[in-house]
SEZAVEX-202842 format. One record per residue (C-alpha): x, y, z; residue in one letter. Coordinates in steps of 0.05 Angstrom, whole numbers, padded with zeros to 5 digits, always signed. Example, Ala and Ser with C-alpha at 12.3 -4.5 7.8 and 13.67 -1.06 7.14 Angstrom:
BEGIN
+00246-00090+00156A
+00273-00021+00143S
! end
This chain:
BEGIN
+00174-00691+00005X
+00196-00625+00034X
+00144-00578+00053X
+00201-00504+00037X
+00200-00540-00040X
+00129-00550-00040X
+00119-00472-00024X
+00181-00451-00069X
+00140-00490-00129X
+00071-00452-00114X
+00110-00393-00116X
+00109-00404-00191X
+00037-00397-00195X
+00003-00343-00206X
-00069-00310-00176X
-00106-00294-00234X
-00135-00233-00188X
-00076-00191-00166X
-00014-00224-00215X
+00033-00246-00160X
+00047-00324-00140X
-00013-00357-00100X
+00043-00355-00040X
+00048-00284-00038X
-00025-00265-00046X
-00039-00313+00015X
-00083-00361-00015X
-00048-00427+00008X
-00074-00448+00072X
-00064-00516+00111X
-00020-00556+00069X
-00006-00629+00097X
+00038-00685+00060X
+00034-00757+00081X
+00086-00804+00034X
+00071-00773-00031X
+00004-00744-00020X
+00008-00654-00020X
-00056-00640+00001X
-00078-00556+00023X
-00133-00512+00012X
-00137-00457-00038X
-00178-00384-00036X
-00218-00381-00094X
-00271-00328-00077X
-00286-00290-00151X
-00255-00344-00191X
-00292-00370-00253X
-00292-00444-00262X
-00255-00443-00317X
-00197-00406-00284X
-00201-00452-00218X
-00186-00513-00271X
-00125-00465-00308X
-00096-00442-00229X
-00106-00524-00205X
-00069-00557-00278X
-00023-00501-00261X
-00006-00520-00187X
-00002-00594-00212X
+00050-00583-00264X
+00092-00540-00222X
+00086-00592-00164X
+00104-00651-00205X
+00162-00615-00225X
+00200-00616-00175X
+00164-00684-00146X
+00140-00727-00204X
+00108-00780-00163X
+00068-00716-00128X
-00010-00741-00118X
-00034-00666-00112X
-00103-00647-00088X
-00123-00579-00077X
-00185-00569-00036X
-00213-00501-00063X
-00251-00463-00020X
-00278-00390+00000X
-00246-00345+00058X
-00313-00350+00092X
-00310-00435+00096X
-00237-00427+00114X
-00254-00376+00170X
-00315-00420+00196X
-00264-00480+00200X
-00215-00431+00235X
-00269-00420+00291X
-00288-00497+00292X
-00218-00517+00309X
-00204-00458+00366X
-00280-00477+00393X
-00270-00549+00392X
-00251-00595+00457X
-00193-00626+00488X
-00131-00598+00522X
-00119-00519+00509X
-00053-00518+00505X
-00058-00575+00454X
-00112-00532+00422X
-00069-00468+00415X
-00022-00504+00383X
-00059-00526+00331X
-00095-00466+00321X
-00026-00432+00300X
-00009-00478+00248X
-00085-00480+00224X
-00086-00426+00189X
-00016-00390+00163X
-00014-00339+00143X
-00075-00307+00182X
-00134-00294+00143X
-00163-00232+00120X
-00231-00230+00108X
-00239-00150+00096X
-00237-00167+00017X
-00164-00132+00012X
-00151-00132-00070X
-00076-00125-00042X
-00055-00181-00003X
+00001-00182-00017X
+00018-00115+00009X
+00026-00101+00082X
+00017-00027+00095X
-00026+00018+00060X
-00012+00092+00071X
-00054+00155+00046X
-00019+00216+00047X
-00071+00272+00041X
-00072+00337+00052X
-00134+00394+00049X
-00100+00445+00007X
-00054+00442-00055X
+00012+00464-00064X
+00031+00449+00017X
+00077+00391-00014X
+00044+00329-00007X
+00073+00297-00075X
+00146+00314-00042X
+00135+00286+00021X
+00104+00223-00016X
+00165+00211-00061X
+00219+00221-00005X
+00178+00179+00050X
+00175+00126+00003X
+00249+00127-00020X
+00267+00135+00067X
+00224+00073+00076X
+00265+00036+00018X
+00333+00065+00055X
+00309+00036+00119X
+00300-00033+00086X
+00228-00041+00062X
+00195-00062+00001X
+00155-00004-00028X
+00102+00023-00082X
+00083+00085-00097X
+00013+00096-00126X
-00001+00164-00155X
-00067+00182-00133X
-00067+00255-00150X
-00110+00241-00225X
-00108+00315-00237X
-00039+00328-00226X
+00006+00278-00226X
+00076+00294-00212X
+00108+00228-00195X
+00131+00218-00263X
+00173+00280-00261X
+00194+00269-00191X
+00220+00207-00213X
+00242+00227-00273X
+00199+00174-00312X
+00174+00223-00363X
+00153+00188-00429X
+00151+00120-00397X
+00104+00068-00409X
+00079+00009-00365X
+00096-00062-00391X
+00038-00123-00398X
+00042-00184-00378X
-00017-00237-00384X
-00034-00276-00328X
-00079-00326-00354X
-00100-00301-00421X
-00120-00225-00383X
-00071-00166-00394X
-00050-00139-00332X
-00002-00075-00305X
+00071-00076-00294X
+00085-00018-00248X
+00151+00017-00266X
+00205+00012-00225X
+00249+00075-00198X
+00302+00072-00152X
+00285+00003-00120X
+00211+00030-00112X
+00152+00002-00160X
+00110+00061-00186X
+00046+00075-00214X
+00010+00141-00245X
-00040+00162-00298X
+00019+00206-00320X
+00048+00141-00352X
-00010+00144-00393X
-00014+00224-00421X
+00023+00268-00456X
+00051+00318-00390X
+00022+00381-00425X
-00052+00345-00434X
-00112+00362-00391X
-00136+00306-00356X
-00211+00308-00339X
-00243+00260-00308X
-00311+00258-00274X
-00323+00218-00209X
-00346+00149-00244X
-00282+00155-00286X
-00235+00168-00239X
-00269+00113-00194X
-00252+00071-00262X
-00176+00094-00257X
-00171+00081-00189X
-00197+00009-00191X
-00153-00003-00258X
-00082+00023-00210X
-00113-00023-00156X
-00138-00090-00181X
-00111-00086-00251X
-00039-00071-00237X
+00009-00134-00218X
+00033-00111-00154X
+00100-00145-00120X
+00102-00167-00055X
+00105-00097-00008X
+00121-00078+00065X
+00087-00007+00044X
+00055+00018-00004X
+00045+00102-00007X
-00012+00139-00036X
-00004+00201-00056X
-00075+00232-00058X
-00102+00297-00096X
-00122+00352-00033X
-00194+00356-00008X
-00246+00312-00004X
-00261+00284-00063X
-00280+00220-00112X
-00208+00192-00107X
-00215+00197-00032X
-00285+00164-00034X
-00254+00108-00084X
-00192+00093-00043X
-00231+00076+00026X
-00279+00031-00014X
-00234-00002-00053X
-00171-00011+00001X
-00164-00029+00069X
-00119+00034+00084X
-00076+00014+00143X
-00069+00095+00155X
-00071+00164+00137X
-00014+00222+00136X
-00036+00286+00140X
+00010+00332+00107X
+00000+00414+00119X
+00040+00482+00122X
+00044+00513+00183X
-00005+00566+00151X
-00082+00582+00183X
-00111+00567+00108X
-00072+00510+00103X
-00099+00486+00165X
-00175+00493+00162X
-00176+00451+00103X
-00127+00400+00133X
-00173+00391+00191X
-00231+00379+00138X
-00194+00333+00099X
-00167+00293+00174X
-00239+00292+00186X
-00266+00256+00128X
-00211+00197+00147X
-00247+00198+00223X
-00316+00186+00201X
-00353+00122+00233X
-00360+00097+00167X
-00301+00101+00148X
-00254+00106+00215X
-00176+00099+00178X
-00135+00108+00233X
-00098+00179+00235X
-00013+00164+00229X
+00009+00231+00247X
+00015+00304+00211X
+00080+00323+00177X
+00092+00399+00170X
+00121+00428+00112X
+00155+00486+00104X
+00161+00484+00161X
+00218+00545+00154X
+00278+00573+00112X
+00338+00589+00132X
+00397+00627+00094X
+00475+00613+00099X
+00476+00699+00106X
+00439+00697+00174X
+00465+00621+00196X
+00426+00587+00247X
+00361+00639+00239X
+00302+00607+00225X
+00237+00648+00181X
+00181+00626+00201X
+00150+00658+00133X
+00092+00617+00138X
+00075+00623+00209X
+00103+00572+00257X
+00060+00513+00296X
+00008+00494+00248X
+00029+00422+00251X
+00019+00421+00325X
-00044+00446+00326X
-00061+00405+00267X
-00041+00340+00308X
-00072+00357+00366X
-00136+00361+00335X
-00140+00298+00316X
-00101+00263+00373X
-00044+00247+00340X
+00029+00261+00328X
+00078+00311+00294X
+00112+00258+00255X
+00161+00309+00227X
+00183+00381+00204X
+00205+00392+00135X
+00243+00470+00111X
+00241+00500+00055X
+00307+00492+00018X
+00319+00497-00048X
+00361+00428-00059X
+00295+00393-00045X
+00256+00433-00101X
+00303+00421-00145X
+00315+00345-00136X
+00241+00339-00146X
+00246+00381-00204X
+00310+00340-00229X
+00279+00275-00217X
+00325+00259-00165X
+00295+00259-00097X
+00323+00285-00039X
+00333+00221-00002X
+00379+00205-00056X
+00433+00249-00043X
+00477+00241+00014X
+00474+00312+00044X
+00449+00327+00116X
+00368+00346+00083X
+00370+00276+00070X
+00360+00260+00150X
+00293+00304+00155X
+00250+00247+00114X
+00300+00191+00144X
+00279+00213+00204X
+00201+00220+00180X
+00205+00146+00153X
+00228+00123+00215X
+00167+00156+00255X
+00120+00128+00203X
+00148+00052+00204X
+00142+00059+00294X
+00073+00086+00287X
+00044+00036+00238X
+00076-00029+00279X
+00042+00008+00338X
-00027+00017+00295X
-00016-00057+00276X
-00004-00080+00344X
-00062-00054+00382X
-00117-00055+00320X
-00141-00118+00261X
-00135-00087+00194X
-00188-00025+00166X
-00249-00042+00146X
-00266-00027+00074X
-00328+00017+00071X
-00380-00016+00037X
-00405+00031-00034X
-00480+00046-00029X
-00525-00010-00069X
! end
């Protein structure tokens, strides 16, 4: 039996928690075949029984489809067991080099044990701002549509419960998410723009209703987007977050393991006490998400009557400071021009269009994707912060 067609069949089974195969969730660990024998361990940590007997019939079936003399046992276990018999193996004797060996093909692919809902997603960024109306739903949209141009697989969750724009931005407006039942539970289809899988509570209202929420409700929303939605497999996913300090800030930290935060601002002195607020909030020991950079917006304008003058009509270094204060980098510089706020307002992004504005968020996505492999290389993922008993 060949272990590639073993894998391929698991990848027709699904984890009842997030919707995707077992394979992409990472919750196949270990898996040895003598003769006809497929024998590997299985995550199982908030499973009821009777889903454990559904997910192992499941594995069985699609196994012994491909291999109908398959003898299929799946040891299922917790992350905790798993981890304890990760540390048993690296601990125990004999030659090192023997024992590093082993250890890499222990456990693949390396286990998690913050309680990530999202597994199957590799980056987590939060794009937050202090003030509104400095452009944060902009940058989110065209940074996630650069990162897609530059290759990656990418979500965008619409985080702003208030005011969502992606819909428009997209130009989704009226559309619904499907269903799709993963084991007798209805669960979220994100909609799909552009090459990019979507989510917002604008799917959901009519754009001219009021949407108000209070903070258990939009905790409620938040947790639905997260855990009830049937994410694909994603290099990033971006989260566009409402300004300040708030609920849906609170929510995303306990409920995520946010691999960073981009702090988006106007050059502006009001736009920049509140960005410092909101920077500071990600920096707290408790909840210590690692800082990306700062992108400035409108950052200037320029007219084709005065070419190559820049107006700084907003002031001009707030980014800077904004980035030095919290030890980080200018990722990038966005103008005002109108193409972008009409793309946005058109439902075709920016990015989409092949003219030289294009190259500002290219260039931003580019600076994002080097400063999370360099968060990634030096630091384990973000702890979630724990909600108060």
């Amino acid at each position: 039996m060949n272990k590639e067609k073993i894998i391929d069949a698991l990848k027709n089974v699904e984890d009842p928690l997030t919707g995707v195969d077992i394979i992409s969730a990472k919750k196949v660990f270990n898996i040895i075949i003598e003769g006809n024998h497929v024998i590997f361990d299985l995550i199982v940590n908030d499973l009821e029984p009777r889903m454990k007997g559904e997910v192992n019939l499941r594995i069985i079936d699609e196994i012994q489809k491909v291999y109908p003399e398959a003898d299929v046992n799946v040891n299922m276990i917790t992350k905790e067991v798993l981890a304890s018999q990760k540390n048993q193996a690296q601990a125990g004797g004999g030659n090192g080099e023997e024992k590093k060996e082993e250890y890499k093909t222990f456990v693949q692919p390396l286990l998690d044990l913050s309680g990530n809902p999202l597994p199957q997603v590799k980056n987590i960024i939060a794009i937050a701002s202090g003030k509104g109306g400095v452009g944060k739903s902009t940058v989110s949209v065209n940074l996630a549509l650069a990162l897609k141009e530059l290759g990656y697989k990418v979500g965008l969750l619409d985080g702003d419960m208030y005011g969502p724009s992606i819909p428009t931005m997209l130009k989704l407006q009226g559309k619904r998410p499907g269903l799709k039942k993963v084991y007798g539970v209805d669960k979220l289809l994100p909609i799909e723009a552009y090459g990019i899988h979507t989510m917002s509570i604008g799917f959901f209202v009519n754009p001219e209703q009021a949407i108000v929420l209070r903070g258990p409700k939009l905790d409620g929303v938040m947790k639905q987007f997260v855990k009830d939605v049937v994410w694909p497999d994603l290099d990033y996913m971006i989260i566009d977050l409402p300004p300040g300090t708030g609920d849906v800030q609170l929510s995303l930290v306990q409920l995520l393991s946010v691999t960073g935060a981009i702090m988006v601002t106007t050059p502006q002195q009001v736009a920049l006490d509140d960005a410092v607020k909101a920077m500071h909030m990600f920096m707290l020991n408790n909840v210590e998400v690692p800082i990306l950079g700062v992108v400035e917006n409108m950052s200037w304008f320029s007219c084709d009557e005065v070419p190559g003058k820049k107006f700084y009509i907003f002031g001009h270094g707030g980014g800077k400071v904004l980035a030095q204060k919290g030890s980080t980098d200018l990722l990038g510089q966005i103008p005002i021009i109108d193409s972008i706020r009409k793309a946005g307002d058109n439902g075709l992004p920016e990015v989409l269009n092949k003219g030289a504005v294009r190259d500002y968020y290219l260039d931003l996505a580019a600076a994002v994707d080097k400063q999370t492999q360099i968060r990634n290389e030096i630091s384990g993922p973000t702890n979630i912060v724990q909600r108060d008993s």
